[in-house]
Biopython code that builds the backbone (N, CA, C, O; Angstrom):
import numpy as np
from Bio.PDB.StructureBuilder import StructureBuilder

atoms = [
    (1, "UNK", "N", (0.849, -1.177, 0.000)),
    (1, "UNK", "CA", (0.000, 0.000, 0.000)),
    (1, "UNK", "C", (0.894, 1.240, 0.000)),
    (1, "UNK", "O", (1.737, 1.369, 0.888)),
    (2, "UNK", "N", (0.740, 2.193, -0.999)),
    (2, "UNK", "CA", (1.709, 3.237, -0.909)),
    (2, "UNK", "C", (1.027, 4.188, 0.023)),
    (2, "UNK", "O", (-0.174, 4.309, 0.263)),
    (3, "UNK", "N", (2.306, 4.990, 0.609)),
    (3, "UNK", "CA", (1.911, 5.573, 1.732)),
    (3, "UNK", "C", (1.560, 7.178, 1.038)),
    (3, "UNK", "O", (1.640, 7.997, 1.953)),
    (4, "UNK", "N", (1.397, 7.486, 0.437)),
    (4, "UNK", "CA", (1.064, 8.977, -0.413)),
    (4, "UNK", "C", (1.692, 10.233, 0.857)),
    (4, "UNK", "O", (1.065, 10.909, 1.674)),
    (5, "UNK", "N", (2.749, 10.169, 0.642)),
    (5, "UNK", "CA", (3.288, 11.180, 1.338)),
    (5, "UNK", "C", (2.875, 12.303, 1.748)),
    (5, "UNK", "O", (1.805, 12.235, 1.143)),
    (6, "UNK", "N", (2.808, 13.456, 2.358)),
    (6, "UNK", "CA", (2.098, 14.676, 2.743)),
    (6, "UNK", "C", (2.945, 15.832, 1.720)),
    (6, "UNK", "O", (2.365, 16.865, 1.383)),
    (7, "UNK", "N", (4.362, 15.540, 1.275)),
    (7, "UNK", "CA", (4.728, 16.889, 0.547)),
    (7, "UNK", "C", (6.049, 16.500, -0.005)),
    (7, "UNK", "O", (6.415, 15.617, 0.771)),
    (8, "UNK", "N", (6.752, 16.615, -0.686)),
    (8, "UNK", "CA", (8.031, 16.816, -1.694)),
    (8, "UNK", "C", (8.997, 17.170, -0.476)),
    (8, "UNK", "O", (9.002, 18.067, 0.366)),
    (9, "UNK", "N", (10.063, 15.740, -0.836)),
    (9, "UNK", "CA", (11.079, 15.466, -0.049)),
    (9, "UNK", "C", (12.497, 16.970, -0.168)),
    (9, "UNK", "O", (13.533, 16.864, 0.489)),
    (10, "UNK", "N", (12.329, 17.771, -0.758)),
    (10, "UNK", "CA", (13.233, 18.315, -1.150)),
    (10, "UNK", "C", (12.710, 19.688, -1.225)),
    (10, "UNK", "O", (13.591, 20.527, -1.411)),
    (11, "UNK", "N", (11.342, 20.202, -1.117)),
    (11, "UNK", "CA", (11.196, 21.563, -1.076)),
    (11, "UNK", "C", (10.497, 21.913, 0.060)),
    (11, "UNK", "O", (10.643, 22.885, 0.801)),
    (12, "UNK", "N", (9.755, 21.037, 0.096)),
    (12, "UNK", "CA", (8.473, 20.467, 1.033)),
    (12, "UNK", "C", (6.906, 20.908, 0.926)),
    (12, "UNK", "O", (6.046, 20.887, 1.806)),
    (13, "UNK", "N", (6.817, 21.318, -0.451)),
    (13, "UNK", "CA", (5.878, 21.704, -0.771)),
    (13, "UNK", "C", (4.104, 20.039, -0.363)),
    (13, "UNK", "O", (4.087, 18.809, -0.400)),
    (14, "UNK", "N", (3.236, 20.931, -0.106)),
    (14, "UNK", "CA", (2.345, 20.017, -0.038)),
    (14, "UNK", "C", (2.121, 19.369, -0.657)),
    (14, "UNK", "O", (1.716, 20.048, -1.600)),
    (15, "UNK", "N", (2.005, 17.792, -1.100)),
    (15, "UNK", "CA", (0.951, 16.931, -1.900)),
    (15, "UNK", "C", (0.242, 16.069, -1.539)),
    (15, "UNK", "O", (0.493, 14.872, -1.397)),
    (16, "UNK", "N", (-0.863, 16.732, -1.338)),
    (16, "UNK", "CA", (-2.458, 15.870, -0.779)),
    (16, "UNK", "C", (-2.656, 14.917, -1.671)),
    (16, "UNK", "O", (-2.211, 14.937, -2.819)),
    (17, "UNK", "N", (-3.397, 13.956, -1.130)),
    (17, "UNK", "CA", (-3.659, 12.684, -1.965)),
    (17, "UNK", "C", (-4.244, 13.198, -3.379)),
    (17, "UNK", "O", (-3.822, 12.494, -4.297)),
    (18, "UNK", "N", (-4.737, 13.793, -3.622)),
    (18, "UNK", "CA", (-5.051, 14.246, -4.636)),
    (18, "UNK", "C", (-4.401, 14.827, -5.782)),
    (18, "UNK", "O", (-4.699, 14.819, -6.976)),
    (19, "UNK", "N", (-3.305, 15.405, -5.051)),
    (19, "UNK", "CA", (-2.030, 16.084, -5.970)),
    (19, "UNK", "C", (-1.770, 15.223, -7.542)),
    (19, "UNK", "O", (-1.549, 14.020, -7.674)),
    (20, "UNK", "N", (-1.861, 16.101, -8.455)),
    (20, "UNK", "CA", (-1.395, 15.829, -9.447)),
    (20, "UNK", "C", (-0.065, 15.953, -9.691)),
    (20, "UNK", "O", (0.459, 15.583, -10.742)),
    (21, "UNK", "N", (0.650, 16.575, -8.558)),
    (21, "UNK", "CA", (2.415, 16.886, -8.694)),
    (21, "UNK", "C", (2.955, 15.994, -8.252)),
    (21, "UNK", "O", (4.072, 15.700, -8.677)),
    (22, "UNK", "N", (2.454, 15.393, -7.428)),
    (22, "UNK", "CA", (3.150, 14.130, -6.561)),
    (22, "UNK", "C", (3.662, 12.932, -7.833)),
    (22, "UNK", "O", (2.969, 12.277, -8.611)),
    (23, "UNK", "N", (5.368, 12.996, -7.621)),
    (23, "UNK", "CA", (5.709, 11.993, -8.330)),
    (23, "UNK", "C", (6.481, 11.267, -7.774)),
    (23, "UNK", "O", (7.326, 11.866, -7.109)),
    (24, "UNK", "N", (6.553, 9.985, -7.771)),
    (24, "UNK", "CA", (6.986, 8.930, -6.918)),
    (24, "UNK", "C", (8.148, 7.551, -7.779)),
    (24, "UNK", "O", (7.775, 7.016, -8.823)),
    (25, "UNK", "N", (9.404, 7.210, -7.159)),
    (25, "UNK", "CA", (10.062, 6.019, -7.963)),
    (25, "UNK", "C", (9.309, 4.821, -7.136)),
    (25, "UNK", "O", (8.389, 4.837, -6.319)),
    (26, "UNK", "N", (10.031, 3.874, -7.653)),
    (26, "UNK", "CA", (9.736, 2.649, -7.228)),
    (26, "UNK", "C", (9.885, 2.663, -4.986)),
    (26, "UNK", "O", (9.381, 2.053, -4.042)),
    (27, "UNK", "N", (10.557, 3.404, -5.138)),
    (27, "UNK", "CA", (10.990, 2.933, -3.665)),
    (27, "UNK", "C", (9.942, 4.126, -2.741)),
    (27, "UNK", "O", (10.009, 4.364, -1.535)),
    (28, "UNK", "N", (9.143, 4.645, -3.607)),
    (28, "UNK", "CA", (8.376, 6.105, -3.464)),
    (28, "UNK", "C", (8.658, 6.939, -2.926)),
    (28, "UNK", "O", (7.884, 7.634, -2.267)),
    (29, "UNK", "N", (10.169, 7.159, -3.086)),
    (29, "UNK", "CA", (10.550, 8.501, -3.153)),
    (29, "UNK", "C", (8.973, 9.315, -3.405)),
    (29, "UNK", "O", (7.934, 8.929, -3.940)),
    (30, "UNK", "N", (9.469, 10.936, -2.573)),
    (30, "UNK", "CA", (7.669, 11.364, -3.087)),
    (30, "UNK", "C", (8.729, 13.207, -3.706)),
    (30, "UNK", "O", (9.664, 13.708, -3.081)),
    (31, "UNK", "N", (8.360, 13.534, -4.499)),
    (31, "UNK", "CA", (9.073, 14.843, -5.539)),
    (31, "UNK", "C", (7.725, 15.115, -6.158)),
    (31, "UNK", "O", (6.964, 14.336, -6.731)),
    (32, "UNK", "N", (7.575, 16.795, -5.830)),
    (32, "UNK", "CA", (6.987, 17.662, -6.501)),
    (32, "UNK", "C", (7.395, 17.572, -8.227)),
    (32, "UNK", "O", (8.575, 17.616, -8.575)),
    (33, "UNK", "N", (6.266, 17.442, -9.233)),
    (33, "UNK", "CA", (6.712, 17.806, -10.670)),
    (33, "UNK", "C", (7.908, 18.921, -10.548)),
    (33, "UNK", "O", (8.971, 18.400, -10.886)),
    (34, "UNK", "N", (8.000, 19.746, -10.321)),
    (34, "UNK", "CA", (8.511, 21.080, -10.381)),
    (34, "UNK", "C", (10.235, 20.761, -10.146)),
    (34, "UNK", "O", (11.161, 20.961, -10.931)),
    (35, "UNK", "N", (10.255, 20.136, -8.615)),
    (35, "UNK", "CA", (11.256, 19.784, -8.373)),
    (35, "UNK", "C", (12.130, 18.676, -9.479)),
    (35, "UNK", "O", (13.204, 19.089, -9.915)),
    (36, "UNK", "N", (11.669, 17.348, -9.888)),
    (36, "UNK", "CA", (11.699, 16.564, -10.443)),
    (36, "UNK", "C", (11.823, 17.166, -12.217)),
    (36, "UNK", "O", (12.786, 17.094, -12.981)),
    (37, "UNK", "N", (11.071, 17.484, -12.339)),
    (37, "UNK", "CA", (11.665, 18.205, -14.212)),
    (37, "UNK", "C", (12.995, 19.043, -14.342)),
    (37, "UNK", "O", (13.901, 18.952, -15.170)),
    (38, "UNK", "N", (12.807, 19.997, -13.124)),
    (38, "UNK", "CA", (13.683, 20.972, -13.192)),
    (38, "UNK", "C", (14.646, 20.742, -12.598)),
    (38, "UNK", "O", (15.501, 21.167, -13.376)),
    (39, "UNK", "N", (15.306, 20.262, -11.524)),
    (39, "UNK", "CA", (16.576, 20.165, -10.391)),
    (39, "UNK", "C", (17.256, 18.461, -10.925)),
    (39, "UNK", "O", (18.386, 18.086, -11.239)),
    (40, "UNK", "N", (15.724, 17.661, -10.805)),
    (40, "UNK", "CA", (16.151, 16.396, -11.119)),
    (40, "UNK", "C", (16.571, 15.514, -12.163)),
    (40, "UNK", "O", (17.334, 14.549, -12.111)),
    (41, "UNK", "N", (15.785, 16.134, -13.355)),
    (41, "UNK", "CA", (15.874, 15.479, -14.501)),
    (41, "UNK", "C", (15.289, 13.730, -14.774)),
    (41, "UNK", "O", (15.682, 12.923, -15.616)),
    (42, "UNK", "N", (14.564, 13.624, -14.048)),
    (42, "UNK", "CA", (13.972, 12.142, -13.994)),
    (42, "UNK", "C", (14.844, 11.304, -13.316)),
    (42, "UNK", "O", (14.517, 10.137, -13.532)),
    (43, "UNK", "N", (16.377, 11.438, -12.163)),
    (43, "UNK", "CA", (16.936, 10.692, -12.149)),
    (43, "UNK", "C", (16.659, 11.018, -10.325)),
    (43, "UNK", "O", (16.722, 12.099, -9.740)),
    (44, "UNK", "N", (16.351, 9.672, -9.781)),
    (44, "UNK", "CA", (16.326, 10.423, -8.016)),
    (44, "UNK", "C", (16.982, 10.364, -7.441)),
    (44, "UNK", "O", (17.750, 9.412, -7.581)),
    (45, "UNK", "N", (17.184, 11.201, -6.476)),
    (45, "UNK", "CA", (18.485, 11.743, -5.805)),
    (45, "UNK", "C", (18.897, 10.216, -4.751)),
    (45, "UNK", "O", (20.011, 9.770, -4.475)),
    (46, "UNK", "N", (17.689, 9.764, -4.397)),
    (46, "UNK", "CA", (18.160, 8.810, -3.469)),
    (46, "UNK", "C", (18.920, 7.599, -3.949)),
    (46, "UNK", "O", (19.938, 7.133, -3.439)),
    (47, "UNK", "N", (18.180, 7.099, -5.157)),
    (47, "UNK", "CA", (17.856, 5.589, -5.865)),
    (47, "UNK", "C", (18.662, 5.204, -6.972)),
    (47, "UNK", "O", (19.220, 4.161, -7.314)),
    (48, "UNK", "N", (18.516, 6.811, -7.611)),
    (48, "UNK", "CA", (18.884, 6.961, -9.019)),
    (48, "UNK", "C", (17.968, 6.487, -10.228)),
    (48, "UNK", "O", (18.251, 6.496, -11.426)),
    (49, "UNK", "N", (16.674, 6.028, -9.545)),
    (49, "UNK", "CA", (15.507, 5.495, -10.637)),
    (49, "UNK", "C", (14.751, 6.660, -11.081)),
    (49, "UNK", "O", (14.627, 7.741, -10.504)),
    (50, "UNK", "N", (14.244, 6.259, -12.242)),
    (50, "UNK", "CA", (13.012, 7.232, -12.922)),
    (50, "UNK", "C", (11.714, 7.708, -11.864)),
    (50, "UNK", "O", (11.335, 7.369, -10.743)),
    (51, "UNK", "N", (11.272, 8.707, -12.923)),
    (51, "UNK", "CA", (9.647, 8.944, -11.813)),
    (51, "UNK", "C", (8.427, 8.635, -12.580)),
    (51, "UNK", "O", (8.340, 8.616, -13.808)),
    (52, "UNK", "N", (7.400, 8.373, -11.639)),
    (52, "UNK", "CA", (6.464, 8.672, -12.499)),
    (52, "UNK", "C", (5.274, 9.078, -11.492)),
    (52, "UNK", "O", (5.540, 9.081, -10.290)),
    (53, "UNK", "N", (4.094, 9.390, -11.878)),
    (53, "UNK", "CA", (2.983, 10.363, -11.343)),
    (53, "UNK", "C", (2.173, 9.131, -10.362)),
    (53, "UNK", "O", (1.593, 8.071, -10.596)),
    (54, "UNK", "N", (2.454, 9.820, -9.336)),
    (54, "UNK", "CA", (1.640, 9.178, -8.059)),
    (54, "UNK", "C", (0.356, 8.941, -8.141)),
    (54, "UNK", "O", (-0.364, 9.897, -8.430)),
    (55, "UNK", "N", (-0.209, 7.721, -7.928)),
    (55, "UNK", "CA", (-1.350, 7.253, -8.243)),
    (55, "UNK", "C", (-2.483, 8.126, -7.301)),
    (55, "UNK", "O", (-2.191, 8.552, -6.184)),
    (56, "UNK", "N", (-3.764, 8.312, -7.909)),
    (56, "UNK", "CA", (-4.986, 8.832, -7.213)),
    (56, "UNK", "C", (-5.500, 7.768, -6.589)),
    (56, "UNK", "O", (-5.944, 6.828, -7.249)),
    (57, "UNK", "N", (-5.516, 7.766, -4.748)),
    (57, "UNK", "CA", (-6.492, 7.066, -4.423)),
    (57, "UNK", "C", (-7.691, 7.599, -4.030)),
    (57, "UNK", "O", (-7.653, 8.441, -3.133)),
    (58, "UNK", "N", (-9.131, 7.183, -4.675)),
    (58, "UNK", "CA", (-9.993, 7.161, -4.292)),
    (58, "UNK", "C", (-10.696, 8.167, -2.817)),
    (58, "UNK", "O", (-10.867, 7.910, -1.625)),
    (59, "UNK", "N", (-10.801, 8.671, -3.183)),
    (59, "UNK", "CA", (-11.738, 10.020, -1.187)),
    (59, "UNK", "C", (-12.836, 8.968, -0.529)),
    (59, "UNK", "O", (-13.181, 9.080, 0.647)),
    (60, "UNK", "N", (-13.391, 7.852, -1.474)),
    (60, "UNK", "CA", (-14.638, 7.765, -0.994)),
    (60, "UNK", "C", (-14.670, 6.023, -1.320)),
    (60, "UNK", "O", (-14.011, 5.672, -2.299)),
    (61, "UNK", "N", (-15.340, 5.041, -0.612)),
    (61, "UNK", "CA", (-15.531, 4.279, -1.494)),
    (61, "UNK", "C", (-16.715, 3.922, -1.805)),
    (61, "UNK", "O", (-17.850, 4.034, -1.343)),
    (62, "UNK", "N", (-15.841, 3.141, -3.321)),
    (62, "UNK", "CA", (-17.137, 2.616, -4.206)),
    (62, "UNK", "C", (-17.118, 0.983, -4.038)),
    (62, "UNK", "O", (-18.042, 0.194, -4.236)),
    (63, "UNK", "N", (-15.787, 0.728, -3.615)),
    (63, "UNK", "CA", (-16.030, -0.873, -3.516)),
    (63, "UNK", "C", (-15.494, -1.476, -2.706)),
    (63, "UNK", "O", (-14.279, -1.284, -2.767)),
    (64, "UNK", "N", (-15.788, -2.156, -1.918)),
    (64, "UNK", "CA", (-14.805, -2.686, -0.735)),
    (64, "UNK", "C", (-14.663, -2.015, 0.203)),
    (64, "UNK", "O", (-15.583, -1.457, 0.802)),
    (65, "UNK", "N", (-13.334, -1.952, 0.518)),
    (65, "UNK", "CA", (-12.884, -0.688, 1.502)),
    (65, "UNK", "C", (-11.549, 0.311, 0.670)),
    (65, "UNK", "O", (-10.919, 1.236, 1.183)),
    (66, "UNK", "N", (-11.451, -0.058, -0.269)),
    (66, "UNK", "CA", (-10.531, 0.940, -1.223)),
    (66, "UNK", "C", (-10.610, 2.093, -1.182)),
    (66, "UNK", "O", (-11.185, 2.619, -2.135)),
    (67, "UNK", "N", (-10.062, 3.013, -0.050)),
    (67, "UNK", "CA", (-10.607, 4.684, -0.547)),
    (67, "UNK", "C", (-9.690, 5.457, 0.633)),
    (67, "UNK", "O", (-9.210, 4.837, 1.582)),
    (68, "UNK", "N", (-9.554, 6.610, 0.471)),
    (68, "UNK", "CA", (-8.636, 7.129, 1.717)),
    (68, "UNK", "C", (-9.290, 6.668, 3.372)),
    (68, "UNK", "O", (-8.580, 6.388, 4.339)),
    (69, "UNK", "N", (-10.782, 6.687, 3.356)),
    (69, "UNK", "CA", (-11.689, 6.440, 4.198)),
    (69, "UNK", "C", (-10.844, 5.257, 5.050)),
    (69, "UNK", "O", (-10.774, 5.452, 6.263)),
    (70, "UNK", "N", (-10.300, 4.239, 4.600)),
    (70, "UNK", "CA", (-9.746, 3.012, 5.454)),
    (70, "UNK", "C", (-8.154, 3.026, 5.218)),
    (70, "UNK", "O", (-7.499, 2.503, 6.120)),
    (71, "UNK", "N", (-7.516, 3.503, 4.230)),
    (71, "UNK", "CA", (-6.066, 3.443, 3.888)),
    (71, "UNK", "C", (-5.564, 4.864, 4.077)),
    (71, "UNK", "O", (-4.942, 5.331, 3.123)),
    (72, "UNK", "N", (-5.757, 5.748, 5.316)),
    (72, "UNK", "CA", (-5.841, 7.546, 4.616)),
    (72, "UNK", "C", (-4.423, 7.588, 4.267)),
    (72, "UNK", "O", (-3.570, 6.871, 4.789)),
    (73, "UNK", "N", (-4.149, 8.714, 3.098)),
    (73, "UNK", "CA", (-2.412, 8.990, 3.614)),
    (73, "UNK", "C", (-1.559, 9.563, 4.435)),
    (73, "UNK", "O", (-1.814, 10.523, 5.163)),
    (74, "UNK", "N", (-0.408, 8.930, 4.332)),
    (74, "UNK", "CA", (0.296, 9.159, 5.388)),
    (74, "UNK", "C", (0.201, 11.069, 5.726)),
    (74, "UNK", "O", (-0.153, 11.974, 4.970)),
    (75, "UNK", "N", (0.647, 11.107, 7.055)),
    (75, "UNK", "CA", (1.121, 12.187, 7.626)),
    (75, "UNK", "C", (2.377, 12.603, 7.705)),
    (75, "UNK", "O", (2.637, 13.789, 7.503)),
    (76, "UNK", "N", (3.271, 11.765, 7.987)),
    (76, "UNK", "CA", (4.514, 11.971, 7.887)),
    (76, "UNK", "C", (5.618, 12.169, 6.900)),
    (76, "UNK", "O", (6.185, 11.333, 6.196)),
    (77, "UNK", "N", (5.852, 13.842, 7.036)),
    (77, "UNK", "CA", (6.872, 13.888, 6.525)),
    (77, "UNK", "C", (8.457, 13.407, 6.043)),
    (77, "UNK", "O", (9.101, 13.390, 7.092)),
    (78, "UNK", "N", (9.252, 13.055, 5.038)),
    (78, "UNK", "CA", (10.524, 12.992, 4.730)),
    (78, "UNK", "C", (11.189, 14.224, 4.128)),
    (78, "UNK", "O", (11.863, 14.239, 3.098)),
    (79, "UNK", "N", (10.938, 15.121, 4.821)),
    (79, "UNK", "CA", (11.832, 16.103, 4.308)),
    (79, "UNK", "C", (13.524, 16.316, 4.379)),
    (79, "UNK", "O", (14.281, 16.627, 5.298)),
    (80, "UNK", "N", (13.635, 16.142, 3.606)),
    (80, "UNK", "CA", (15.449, 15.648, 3.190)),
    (80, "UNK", "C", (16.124, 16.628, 2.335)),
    (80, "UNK", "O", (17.048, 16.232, 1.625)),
    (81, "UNK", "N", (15.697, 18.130, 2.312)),
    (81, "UNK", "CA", (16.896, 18.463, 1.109)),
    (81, "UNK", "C", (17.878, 17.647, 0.452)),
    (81, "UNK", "O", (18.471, 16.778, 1.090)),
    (82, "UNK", "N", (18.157, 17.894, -1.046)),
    (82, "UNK", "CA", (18.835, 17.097, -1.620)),
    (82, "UNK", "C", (20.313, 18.014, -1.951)),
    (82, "UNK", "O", (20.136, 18.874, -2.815)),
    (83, "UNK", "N", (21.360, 17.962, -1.532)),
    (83, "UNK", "CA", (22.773, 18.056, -1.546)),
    (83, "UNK", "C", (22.929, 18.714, -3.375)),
    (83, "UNK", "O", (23.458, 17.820, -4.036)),
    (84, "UNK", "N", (22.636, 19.885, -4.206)),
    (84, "UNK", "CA", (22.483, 19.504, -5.221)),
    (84, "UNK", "C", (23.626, 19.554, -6.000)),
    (84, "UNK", "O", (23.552, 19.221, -7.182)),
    (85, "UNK", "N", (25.165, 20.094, -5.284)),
    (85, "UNK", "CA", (26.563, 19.666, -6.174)),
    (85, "UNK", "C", (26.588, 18.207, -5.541)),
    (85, "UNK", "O", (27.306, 17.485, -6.233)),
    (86, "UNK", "N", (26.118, 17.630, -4.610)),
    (86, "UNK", "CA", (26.373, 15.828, -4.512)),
    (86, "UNK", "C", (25.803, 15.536, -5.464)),
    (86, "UNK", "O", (26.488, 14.975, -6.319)),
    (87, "UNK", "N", (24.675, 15.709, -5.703)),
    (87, "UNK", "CA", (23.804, 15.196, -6.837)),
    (87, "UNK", "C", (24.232, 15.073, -7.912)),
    (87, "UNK", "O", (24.367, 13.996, -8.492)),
    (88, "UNK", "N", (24.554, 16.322, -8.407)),
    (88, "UNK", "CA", (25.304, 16.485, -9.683)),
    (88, "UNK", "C", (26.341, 15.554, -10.182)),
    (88, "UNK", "O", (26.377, 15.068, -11.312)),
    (89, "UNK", "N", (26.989, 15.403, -9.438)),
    (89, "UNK", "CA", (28.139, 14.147, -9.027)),
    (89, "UNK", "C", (27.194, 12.602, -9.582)),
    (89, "UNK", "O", (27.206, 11.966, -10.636)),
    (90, "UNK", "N", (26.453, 12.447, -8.305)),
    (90, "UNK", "CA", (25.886, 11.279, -8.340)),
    (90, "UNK", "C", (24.783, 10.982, -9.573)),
    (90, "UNK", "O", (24.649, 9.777, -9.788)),
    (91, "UNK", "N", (23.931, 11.904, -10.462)),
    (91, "UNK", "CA", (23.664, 11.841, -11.422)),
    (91, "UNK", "C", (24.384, 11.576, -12.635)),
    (91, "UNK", "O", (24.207, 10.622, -13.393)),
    (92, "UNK", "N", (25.385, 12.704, -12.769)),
    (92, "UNK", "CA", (26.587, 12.766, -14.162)),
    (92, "UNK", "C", (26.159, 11.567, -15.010)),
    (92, "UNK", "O", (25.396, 11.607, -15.976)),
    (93, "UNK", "N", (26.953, 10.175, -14.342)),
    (93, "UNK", "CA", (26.886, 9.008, -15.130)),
    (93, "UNK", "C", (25.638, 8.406, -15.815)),
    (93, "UNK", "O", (25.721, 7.866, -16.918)),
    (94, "UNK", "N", (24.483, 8.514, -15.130)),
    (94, "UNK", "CA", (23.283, 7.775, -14.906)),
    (94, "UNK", "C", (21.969, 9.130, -15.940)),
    (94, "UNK", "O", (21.237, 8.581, -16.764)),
    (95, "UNK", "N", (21.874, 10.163, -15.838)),
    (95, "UNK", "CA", (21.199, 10.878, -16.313)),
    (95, "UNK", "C", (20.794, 10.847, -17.931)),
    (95, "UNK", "O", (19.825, 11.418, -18.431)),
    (96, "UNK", "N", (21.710, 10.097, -18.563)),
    (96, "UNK", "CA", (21.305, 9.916, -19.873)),
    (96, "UNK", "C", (21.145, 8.457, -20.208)),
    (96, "UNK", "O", (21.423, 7.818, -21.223)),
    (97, "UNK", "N", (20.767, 8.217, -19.384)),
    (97, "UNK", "CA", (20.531, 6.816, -19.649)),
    (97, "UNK", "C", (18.510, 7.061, -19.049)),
    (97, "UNK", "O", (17.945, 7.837, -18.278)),
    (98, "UNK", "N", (18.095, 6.009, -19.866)),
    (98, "UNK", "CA", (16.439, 6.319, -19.604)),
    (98, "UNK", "C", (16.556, 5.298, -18.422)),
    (98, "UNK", "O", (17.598, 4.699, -18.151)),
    (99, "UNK", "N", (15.065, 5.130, -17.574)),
    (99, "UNK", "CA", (14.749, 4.856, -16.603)),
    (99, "UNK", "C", (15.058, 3.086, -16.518)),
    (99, "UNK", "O", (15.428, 2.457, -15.526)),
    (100, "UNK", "N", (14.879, 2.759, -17.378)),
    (100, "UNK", "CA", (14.442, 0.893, -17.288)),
    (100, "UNK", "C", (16.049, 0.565, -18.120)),
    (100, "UNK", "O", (16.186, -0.547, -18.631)),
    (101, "UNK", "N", (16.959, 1.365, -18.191)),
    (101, "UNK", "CA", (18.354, 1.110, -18.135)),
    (101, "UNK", "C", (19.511, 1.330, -17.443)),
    (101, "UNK", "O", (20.697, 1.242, -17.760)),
    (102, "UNK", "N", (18.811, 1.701, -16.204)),
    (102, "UNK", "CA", (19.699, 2.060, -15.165)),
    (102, "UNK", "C", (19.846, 1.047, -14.336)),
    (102, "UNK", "O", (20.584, 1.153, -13.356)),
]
sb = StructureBuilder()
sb.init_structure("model")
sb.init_model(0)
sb.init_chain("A")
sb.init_seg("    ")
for serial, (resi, resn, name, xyz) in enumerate(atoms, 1):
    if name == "N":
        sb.init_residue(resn, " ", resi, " ")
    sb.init_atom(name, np.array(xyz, "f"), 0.0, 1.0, " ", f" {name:<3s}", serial, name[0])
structure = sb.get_structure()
């Protein structure tokens, strides 16, 4: 169950479950679009994997118990500024390479 983070590890901007900015890797890292196009380049600071757009769960349910109503998201913050001459470093190699070749 992904935990839909409360806001972008690196600026700390809000993203409510609803957020359309919320973008997440495999390990769900959680990055604002903004942050992620512009600082990151699709490559994450932690992992070094691709992103992609954090899934919408459901406000309400329609079936089961599937809906924020029984799974809400998380509260807790990871706010981590990201180091961005480390980064730079730690990207260099990996940044031109697409996501599912890293």
């Amino acid at each position: 169950m992904l935990e839909l983070r409360p806001s972008c590890e690196h600026c700390d901007k809000p993203l409510p479950p609803e957020s359309l900015e919320a973008k997440i890797c495999s390990f769900e890292c959680t990055f604002c679009a903004e942050c992620v196009d512009t600082l990151f380049g699709n490559v994450c600071p932690n992992c070094g994997g691709g992103f992609v757009p954090r899934p919408i769960r459901p406000k309400r349910t329609w079936k089961g118990k599937d809906s924020l109503e029984f799974y809400p998201a998380s509260t807790v913050k990871k706010y981590r500024p990201v180091n961005l001459e480390a980064y730079a470093s730690f990207a260099k190699e990996i940044r031109n390479l697409r996501p599912e070749e890293r």
